[in-house]
C-alpha positions in Angstrom: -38.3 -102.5 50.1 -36.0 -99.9 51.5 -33.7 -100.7 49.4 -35.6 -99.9 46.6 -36.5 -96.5 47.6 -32.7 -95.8 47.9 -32.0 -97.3 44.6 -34.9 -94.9 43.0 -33.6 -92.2 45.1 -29.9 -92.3 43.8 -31.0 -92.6 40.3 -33.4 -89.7 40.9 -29.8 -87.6 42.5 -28.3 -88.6 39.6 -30.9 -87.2 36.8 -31.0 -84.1 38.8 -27.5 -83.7 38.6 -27.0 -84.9 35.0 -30.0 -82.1 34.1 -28.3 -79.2 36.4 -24.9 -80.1 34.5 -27.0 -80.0 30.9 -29.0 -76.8 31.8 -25.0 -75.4 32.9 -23.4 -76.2 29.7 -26.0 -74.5 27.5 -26.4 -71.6 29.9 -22.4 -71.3 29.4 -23.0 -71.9 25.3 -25.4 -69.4 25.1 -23.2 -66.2 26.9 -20.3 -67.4 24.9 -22.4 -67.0 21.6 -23.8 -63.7 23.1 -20.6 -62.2 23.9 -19.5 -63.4 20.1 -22.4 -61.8 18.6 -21.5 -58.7 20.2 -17.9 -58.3 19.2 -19.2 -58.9 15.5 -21.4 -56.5 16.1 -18.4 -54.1 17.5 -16.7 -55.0 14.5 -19.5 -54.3 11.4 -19.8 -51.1 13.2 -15.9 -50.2 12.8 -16.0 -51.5 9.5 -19.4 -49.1 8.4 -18.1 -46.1 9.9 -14.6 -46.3 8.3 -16.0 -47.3 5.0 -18.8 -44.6 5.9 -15.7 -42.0 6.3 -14.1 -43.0 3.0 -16.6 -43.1 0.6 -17.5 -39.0 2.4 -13.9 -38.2 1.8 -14.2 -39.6 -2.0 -17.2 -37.6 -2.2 -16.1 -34.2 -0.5 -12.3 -35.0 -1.3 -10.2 -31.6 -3.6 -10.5 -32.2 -7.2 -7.2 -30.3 -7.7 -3.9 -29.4 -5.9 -5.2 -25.8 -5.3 -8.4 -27.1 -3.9 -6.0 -29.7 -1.2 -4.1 -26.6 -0.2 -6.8 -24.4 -0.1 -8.3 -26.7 2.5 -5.1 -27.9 3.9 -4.9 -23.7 4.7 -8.4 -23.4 6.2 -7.7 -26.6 8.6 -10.7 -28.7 6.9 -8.4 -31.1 5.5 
């Protein structure tokens, strides 16, 4: 009889540790996939804001040389 209660209490130490090892590896997934998101996130911003700053410069850029001086001269440019 004993030795059925240790049996059942092995196996029992041994689910708890298989499900502590489980809940481990997808805590450790989920950070990694968290700190990923967030570098993407880094990098769509760095992306927006230079694409942001060229399509302003386009926009507000000189038409002419006299205009690029002009503004070279008033230190806009």
């Amino acid at each position: 009889m004993t030795a059925y209660f240790w049996g059942a209490l092995a196996i029992i130490a041994i689910g708890a540790l298989i499900a502590l090892v489980v809940y481990a590896t997808k805590a450790g997934r989920n950070a990694q996939s968290v700190a990923t998101d967030k570098a993407a996130v880094g990098d769509a911003q760095a992306e927006t804001a230079t694409t942001e700053s060229m399509a302003k410069a386009q926009a507000e850029g000189p038409q002419s040389k006299d205009q690029l001086l002009d503004r070279l001269d008033a230190g806009t440019g």
